[in-house]
C-alpha positions, 0 to 999 in steps of 0.5 A, a space after each residue: 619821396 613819400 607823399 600822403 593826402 590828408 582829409 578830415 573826412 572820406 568825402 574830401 579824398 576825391 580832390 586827391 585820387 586824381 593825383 595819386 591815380 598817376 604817382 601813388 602815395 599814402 592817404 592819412 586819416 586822423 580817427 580809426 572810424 575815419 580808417 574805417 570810412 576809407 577801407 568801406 568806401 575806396 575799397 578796389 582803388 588800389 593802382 599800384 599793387 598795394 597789398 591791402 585789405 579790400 585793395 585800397 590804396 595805402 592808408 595810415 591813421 596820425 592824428 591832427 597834432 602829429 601830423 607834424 612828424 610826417 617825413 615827406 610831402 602833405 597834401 591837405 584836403 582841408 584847412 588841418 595844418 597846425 600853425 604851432 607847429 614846425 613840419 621839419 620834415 616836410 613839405 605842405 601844400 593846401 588845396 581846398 575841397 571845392 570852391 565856394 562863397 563861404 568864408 574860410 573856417 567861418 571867418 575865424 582867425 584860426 583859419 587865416 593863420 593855418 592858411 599862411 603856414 603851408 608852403 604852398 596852396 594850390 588854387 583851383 582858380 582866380 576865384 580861390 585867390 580872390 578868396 584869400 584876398 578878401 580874407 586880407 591874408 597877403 600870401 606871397 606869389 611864390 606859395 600860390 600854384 596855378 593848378 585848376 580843378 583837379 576834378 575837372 579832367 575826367 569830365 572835359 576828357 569825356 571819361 564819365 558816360 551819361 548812359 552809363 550813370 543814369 543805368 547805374 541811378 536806375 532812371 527809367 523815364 529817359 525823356 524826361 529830363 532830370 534835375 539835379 539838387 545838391 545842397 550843402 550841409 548845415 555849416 553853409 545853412 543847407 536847404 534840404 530840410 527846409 526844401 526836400 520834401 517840397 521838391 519831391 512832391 512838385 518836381 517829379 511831376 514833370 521831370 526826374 529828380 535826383 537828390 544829392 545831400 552834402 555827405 555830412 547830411 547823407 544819412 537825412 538825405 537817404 530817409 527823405 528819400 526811402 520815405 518818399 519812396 513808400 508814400 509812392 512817388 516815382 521819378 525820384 533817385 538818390 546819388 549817395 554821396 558816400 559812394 565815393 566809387 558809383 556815385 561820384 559827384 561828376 556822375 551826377 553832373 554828367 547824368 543831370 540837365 539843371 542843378 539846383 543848390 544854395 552856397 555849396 561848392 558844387 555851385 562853381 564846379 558845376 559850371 564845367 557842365 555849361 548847364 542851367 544853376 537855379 540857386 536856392 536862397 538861405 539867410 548864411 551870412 559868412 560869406 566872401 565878397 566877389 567880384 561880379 564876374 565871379 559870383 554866380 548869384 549875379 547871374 542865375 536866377 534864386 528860388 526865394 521860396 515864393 513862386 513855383 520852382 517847376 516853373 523857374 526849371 521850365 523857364 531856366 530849361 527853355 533859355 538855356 542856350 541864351 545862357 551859356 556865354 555866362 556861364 562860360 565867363 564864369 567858368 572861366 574867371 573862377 578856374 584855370 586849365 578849363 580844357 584840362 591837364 589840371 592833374 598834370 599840372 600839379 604833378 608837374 609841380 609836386 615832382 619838382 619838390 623832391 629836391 627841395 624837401 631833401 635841402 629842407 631835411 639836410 637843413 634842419 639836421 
């Protein structure tokens, strides 16, 4: 039973690494720049003997309107599925690349349509079918597949070393303590053109401070820091987000003590930490409707810009103890399987196709 992960990009096949760490498979990119992305940058993340070059594990290039003609399961890393077409030969699944507020492809209609053509959707959590609600899409029950956070279980697990990743950052004050700022691109109205520099200058006064740009931003988010660097600022580190193998997003979790961000998905996922969210304000509009208990801006404090954000840190630092029953709800309304086994929970449910994509093939021939 052939399986094959799809992404638009390099940076969403972390979401499938977990799964193909214990049942292998082949990734799919759509581009010979993205081959490229996946050979420089997964490369020595073969698990299975691959015979590979830079021992990746097994990639082909099919472009988006042949994806079709793939003979097996497709697992989706983004919303790519082409509703036109009929995938005789395969079984589809969809799990979306973090978990956020922004509506699906902008609210377009495209998006709720390509939404109902997989055979199943694997959801992250209640937050993900809350999601699909508020798009008034009516998918049926049997399509929705409890799986949780597929990234979730290194982290609960204990795998990923605080230690271990401030080493590799390069942090070399440990008593401070360090902030983390992830915003997203300019899709969600990302904050670090407008923020970066503000920031750097304020926050490394007191505390380190490690920047995180979106990875469509990677490249704007290295000059802020390489030129912050030469006007002397100390204190200040990057976690590349293209690193998919030393600067994992999970490292920077783990090696941070507050996070700030504005609509990017990170703002849910970081909840498994149980640490301090400080969200950053911007004027994007398309977002979903959720309920309270599924909203963080419900339940942290916004930087509007106004007053002085080492202040809101201090503030958000000192109380953080009052504040982790909150996020313990949230964690816990937006996902399944929060004490793990979210990667066994997929492969369960992928094993359990091979016998339905072999009655799915016979049919149709």
């Amino acid at each position: 039973m052939n399986i094959y992960y799809f992404a638009n990009s390099v940076y969403q096949f972390p979401y499938a690494l977990p799964i193909y760490n214990r049942i292998g498979g082949t990734f799919v990119v759509r581009t010979k720049k993205k081959f490229y992305h996946f050979k420089r940058y997964l490369h020595g993340m073969a698990r299975f003997g691959e015979k590979t070059f830079l021992k990746t594990p097994k990639v082909i290039i099919v472009p988006r309107n042949e994806l079709y003609k793939l003979k097996g399961i497709i697992l989706f890393l983004a919303n790519s599925i082409n509703p036109e077409h009929e995938y005789k030969n395969a079984i589809t699944i969809f799990h979306e690349h973090g978990t956020s507020d922004k509506q699906y492809g902008g609210g377009k209609s495209i998006a709720g349509k390509k939404l109902m053509k997989y055979d199943y959707i694997f959801l992250s959590g209640p937050k993900n079918k809350e999601r699909l609600k508020d798009s008034d899409l009516d998918i049926p029950e049997k399509k929705l597949i409890k799986i949780g956070g597929l990234r979730f279980d290194d982290y609960v697990m204990g795998n990923i070393n605080r230690e271990t990743e401030m080493e590799r950052l390069g942090i070399k004050d440990r008593t401070r303590k360090n902030i983390l700022y992830a915003p997203t691109w300019r899709f969600g109205n990302g904050t670090l053109r407008k923020y970066a520099f503000p920031f750097i200058k304020e926050i490394t006064k007191k505390y380190n401070f490690i920047i995180r740009p979106h990875y469509h931003d990677r490249r704007y988010g290295s000059l802020v820091y390489y030129l912050s660097k030469l006007k002397g600022i100390r204190h200040l580190y990057f976690s590349r987000p293209a690193n998919l193998i030393k600067h994992d997003t999970y490292f920077a979790f783990a090696v941070s003590d507050l996070m700030l961000s504005d609509v990017s998905s990170v703002i849910y996922e970081y909840l498994i930490t149980r640490k301090s969210i400080i969200i950053v304000q911007n004027d994007f509009k398309q977002r979903h409707t959720m309920p309270d208990n599924m909203n963080v801006l419900k339940h942290v404090d916004i930087y509007d810009g106004k007053e002085n954000i080492v202040n809101l840190i201090d503030k958000n630092l000192e109380h953080y103890y009052e504040k982790q029953r909150i996020y313990e709800m949230l964690l816990n309304n937006c996902f399944y399987a929060t004490r793990g086994d979210c990667v066994a929970n997929a492969v369960s449910f992928i094993n359990t196709l091979k016998g339905k994509l072999y009655e799915k093939i016979s049919k149709d021939t």
